[in-house]
Backbone bond lengths (Angstrom), bond angles and torsions (degrees), N, CA, C in turn:
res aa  C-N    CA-C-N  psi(-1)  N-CA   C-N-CA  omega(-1)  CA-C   N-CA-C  phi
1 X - - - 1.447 - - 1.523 107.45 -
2 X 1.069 128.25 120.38 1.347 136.75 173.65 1.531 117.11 -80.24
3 X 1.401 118.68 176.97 1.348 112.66 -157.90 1.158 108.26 -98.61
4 X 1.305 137.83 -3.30 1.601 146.01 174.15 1.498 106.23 -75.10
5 X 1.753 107.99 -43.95 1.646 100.83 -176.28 1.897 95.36 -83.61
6 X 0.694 121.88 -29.89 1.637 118.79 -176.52 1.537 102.31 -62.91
7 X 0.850 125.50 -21.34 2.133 147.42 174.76 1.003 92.63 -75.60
8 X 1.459 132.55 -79.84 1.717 127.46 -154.18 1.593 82.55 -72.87
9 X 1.262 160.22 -76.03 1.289 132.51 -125.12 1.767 119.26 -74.46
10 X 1.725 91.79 -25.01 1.598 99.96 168.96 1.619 102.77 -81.73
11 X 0.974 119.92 -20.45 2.141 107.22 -178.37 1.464 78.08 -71.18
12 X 1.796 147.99 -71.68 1.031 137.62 -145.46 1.160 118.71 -63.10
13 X 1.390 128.85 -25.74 1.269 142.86 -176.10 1.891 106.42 -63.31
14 X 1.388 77.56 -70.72 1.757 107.38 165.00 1.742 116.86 -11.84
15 X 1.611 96.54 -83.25 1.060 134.39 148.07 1.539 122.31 -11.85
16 X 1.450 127.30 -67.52 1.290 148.47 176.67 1.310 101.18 -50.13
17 X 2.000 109.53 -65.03 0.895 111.15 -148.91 2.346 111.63 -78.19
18 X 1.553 98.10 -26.28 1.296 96.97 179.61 1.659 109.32 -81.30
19 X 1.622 124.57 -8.90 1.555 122.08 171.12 1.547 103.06 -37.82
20 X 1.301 109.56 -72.22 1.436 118.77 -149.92 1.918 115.79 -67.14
21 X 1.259 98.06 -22.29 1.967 115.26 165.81 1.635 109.08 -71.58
22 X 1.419 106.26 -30.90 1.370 109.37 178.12 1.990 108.95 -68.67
23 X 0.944 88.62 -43.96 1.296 95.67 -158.66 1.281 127.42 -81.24
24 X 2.158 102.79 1.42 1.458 119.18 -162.79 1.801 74.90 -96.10
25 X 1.519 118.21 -39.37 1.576 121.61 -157.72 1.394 108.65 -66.42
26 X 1.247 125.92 -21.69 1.042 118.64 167.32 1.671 127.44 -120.79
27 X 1.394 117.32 121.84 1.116 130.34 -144.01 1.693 98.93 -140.99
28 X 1.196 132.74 138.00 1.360 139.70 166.90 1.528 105.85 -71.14
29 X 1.128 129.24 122.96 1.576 151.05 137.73 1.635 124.23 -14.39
30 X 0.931 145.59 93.58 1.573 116.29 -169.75 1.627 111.25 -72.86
31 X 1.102 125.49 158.08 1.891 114.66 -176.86 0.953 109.75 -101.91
32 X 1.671 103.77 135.81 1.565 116.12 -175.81 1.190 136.47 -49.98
33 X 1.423 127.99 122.76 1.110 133.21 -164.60 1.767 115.78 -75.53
34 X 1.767 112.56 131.40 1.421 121.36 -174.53 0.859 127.83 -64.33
35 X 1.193 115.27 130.41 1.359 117.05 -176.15 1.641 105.46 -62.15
36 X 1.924 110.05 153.62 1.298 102.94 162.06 1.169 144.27 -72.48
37 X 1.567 150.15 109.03 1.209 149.49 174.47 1.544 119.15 1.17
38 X 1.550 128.29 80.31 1.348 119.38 -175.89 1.778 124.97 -60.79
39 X 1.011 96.42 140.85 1.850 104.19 -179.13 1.369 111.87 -73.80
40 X 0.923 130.17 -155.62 1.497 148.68 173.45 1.009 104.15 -82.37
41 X 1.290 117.36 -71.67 1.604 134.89 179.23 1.477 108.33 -48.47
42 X 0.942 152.50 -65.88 1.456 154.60 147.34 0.795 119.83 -38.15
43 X 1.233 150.71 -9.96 1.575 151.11 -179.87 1.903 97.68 -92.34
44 X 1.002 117.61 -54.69 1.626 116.65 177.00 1.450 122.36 -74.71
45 X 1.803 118.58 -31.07 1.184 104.90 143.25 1.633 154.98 -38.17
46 X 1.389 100.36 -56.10 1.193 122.23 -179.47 1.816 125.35 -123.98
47 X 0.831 141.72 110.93 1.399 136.33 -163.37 1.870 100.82 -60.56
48 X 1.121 124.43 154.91 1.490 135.03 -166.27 1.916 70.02 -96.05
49 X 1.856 89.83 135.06 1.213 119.65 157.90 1.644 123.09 -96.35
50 X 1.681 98.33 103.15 2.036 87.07 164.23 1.316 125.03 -34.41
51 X 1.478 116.93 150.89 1.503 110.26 166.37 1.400 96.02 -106.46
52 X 1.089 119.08 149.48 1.210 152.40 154.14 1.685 112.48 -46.69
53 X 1.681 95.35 111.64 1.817 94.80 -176.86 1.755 87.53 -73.14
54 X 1.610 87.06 148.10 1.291 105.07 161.20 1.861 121.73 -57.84
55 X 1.254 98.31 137.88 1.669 99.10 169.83 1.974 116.83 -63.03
56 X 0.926 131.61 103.55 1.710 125.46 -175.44 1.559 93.22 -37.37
57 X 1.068 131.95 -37.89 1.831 104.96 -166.38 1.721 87.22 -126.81
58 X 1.073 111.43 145.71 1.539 128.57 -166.16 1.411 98.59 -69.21
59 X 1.356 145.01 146.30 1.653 116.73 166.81 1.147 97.59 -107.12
60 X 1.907 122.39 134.31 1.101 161.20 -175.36 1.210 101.27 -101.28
61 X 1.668 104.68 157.37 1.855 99.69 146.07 1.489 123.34 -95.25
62 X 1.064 106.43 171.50 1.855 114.65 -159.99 1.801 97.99 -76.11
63 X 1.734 98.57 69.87 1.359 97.39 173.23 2.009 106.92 -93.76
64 X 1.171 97.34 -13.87 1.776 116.29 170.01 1.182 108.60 -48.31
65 X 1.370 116.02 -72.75 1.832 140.99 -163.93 1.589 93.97 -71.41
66 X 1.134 127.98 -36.85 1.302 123.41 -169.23 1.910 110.14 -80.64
67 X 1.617 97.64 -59.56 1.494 90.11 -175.10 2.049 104.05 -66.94
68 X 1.388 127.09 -11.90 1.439 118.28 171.90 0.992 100.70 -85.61
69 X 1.614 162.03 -3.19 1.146 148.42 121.61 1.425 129.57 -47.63
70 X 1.316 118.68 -32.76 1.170 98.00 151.37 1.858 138.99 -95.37
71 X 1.186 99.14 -14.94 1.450 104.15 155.28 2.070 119.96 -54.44
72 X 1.369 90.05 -24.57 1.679 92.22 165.36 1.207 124.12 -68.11
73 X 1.505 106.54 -46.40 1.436 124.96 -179.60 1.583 122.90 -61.48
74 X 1.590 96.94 -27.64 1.600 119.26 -166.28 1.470 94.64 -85.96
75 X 1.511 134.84 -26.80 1.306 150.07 176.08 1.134 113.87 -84.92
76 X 1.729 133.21 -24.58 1.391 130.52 150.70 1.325 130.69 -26.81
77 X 2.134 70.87 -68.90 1.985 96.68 -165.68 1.212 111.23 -55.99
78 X 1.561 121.50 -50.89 1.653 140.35 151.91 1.759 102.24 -7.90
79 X 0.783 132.55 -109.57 2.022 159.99 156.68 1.557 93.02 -5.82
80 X 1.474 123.32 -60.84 1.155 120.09 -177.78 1.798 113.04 -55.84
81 X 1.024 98.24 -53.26 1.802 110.71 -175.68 1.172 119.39 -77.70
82 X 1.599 122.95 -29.37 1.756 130.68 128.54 1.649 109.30 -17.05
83 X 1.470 109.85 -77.22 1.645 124.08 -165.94 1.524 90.75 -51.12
84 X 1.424 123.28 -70.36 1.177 137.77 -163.81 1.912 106.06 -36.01
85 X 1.087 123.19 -50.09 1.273 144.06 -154.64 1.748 107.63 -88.85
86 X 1.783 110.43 -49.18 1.247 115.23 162.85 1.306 113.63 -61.88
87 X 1.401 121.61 -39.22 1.909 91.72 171.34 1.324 126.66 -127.34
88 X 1.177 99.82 53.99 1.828 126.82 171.54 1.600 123.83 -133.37
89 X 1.612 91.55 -45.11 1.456 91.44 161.24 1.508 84.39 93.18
90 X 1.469 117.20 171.71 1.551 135.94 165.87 1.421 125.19 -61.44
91 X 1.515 94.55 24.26 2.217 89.04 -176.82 0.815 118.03 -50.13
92 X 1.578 125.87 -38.61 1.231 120.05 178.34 1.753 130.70 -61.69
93 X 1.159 93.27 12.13 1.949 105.67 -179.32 1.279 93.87 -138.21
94 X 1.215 140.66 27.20 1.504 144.74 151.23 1.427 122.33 -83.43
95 X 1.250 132.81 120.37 1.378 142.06 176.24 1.731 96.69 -37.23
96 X 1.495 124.93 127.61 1.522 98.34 149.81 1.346 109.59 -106.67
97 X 1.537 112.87 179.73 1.341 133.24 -171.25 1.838 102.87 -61.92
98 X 1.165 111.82 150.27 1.301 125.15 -175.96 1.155 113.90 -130.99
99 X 1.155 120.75 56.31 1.331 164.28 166.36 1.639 152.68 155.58
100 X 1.520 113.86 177.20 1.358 84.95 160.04 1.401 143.78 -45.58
101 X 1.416 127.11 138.89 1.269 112.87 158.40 1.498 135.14 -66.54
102 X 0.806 100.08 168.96 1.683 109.84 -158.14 2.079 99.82 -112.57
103 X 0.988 88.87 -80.87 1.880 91.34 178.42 1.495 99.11 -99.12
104 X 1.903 74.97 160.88 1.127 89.89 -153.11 1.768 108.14 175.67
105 X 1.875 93.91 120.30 1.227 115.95 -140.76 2.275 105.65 -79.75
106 X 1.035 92.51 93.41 1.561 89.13 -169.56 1.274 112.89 -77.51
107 X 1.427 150.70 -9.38 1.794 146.01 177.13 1.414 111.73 169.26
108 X 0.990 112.67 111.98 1.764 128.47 152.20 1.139 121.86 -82.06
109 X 0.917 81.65 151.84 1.673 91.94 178.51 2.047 110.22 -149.46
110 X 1.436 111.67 112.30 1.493 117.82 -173.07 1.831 104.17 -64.49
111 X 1.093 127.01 143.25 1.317 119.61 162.95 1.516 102.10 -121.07
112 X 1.516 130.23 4.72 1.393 115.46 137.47 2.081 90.13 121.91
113 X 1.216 92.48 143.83 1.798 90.35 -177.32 1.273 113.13 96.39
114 X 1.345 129.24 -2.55 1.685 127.32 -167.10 1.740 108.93 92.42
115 X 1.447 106.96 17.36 1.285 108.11 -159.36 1.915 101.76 -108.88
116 X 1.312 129.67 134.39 1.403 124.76 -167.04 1.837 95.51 -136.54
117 X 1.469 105.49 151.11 1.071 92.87 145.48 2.128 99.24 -138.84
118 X 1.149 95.40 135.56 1.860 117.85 162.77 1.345 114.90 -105.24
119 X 1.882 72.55 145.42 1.603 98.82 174.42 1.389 115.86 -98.86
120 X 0.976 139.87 102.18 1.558 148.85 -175.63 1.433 120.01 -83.07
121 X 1.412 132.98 139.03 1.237 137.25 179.52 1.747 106.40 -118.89
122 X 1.123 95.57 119.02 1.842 87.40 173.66 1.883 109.70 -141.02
123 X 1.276 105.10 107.56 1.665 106.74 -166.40 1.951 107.81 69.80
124 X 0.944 129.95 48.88 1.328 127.10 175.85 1.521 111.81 81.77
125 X 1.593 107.82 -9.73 1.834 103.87 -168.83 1.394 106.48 -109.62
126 X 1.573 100.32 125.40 1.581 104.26 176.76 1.266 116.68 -108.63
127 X 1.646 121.64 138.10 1.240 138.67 -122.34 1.754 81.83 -142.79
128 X 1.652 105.65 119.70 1.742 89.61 146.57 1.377 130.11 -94.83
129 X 1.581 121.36 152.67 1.513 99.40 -169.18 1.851 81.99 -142.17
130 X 1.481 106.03 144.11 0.861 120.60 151.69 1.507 139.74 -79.72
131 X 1.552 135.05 143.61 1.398 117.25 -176.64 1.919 88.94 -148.66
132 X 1.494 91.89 143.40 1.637 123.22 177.32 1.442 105.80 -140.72
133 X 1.142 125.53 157.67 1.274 161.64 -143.58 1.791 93.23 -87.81
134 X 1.651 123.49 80.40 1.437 125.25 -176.65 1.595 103.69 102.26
135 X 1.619 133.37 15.31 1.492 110.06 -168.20 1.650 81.50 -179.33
136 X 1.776 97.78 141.68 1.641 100.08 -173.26 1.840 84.47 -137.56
137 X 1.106 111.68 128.77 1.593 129.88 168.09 1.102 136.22 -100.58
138 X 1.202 129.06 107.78 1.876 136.70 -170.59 1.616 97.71 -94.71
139 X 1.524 92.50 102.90 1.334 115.28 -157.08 1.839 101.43 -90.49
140 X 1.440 127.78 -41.76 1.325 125.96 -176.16 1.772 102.76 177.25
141 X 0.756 120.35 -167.81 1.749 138.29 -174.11 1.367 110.22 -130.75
142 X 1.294 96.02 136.85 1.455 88.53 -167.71 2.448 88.47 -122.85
143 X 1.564 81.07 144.35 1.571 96.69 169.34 1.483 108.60 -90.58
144 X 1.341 109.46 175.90 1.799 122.72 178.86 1.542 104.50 -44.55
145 X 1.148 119.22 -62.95 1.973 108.65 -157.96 1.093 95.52 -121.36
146 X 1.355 155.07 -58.55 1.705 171.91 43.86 1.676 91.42 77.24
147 X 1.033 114.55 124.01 1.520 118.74 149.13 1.512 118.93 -119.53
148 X 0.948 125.01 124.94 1.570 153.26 -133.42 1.813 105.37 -83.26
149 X 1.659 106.48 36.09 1.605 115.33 162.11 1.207 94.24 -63.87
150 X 1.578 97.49 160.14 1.366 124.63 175.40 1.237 109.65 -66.34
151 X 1.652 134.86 148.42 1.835 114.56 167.78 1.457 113.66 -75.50
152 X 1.206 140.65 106.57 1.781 129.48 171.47 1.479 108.06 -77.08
153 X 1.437 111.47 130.77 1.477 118.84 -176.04 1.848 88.84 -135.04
154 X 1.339 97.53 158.81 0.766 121.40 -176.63 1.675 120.59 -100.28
155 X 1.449 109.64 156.08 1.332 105.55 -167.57 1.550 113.70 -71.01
156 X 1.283 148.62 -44.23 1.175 160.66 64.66 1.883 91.57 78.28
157 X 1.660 93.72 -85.71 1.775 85.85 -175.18 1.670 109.12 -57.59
158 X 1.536 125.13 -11.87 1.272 88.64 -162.18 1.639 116.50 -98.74
């Protein structure tokens, strides 16, 4: 997925989520209701009260700013747990091991070409093994300090 479609799906998300905040903020007014036609008799009693123009936008509390703040937040965690997931993968729904491990890869060493050789541990025994590019080689066993080559002597000493 490239980063242009990863762009439009968060503007759409985005998008979705600020429609519906928009649409609570703006709301029609109902129009103020007339006063009744004063008489004679009522007019010298009581002085005629102005009404009060309506405010054009009703005043609310900042339930707008609040729930689009958290729809931001809710779009974080989203992106965050995205990231989280692209480079971890589902481990967390992976069986783990139920026990110790057993092998177990103690030193490589590259000799160049796709070519390796490892030192392997399996139950306390370390094993050298060779590996090339299509073909893996169980080359000898190796003891504690000494690894268990043959001795080559020469004709000379004997």
């Amino acid at each position: 997925m490239n980063f242009r479609a990863l762009g439009l799906i968060v503007l759409t998300v985005v998008a979705s989520l600020v429609a519906p905040v928009r649409a609570q903020e703006v709301t029609a007014t109902p129009a103020p209701a007339r006063p009744a036609p004063a008489t004679s008799e009522t007019a010298i009693a009581t002085p005629a009260a102005s009404p009060r123009p309506a405010p054009a936008y009703p005043i609310q509390p900042a339930t707008g700013s609040v729930q689009l703040a958290l729809y931001l937040l809710l779009l974080i965690a989203l992106l965050g747990g995205g990231f989280y997931v692209m480079r971890n993968g589902f481990s967390f729904l992976q069986p783990k091991p139920k026990g110790p491990r057993k092998l177990d890869i103690s030193e490589t060493k590259m000799l160049g070409n796709r070519q390796f050789l490892i030192v392997a541990e399996y139950e306390n025994r370390k094993m050298l093994i060779g590996v090339c590019p299509g073909r893996i080689d169980y080359l000898c066993t190796l003891s504690g300090a000494e690894p268990e080559f043959p001795q080559i002597t020469s004709e000379e000493e004997k």
